[in-house]
N, C-alpha and C positions, 0 to 999 in steps of 0.2 A: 535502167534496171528492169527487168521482166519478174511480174509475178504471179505462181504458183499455188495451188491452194490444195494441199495432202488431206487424204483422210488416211488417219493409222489406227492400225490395230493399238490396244491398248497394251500388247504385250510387246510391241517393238519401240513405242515410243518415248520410252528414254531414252534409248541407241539412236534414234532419229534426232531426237533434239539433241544429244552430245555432239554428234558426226556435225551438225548444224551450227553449234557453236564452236568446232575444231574453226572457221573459218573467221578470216576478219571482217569484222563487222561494217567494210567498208564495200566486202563484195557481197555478201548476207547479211541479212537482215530480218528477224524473225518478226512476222506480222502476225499477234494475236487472232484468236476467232472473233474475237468482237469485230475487228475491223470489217470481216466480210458481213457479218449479222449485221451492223450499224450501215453500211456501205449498200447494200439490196432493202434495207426498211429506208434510206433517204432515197435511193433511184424508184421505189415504190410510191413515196410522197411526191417525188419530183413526176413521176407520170399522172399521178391522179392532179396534181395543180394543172400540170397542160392539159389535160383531160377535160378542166373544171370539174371534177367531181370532190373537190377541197376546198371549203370556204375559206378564203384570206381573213383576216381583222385587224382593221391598225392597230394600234396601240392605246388610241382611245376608243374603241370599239371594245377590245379585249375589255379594259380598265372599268367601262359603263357595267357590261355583262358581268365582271367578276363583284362587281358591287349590288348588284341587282341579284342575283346570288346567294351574296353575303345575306342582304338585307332579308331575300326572303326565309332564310333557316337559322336567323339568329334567335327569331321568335315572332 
């Protein structure tokens, strides 16, 4: 499948999305905006980690940090 990414007037796009669901959903397929917003902010995280401009943290790295955190604004 090959995918497309519309920007519509807001006054055609309920005719756009209807004509878009005339078809079976086997040959269209309607892919929300999130997907390209969520889609360009992971290829953005994924260059800045090759980059090294993103700290990695295992999970007990996270785990220390989030206690130490904790600890300090509990009081």
């Amino acid at each position: 499948m090959e995918t497309i990414h519309l920007k519509v007037n807001s006054k055609v796009y309920d005719h756009v999305m209807w004509l878009l669901k005339q078809f079976d959903s086997k040959d269209v397929e309607i892919v929300s905006d999130d997907f390209f917003k969520n889609k360009e902010e992971l290829e953005e995280d994924l260059r800045k980690i090759d980059a090294g401009e993103m700290k990695m943290y295992t999970l007990e790295e996270f785990e220390q940090d989030t206690d130490e955190l904790l600890k300090k604004y509990e009081g």
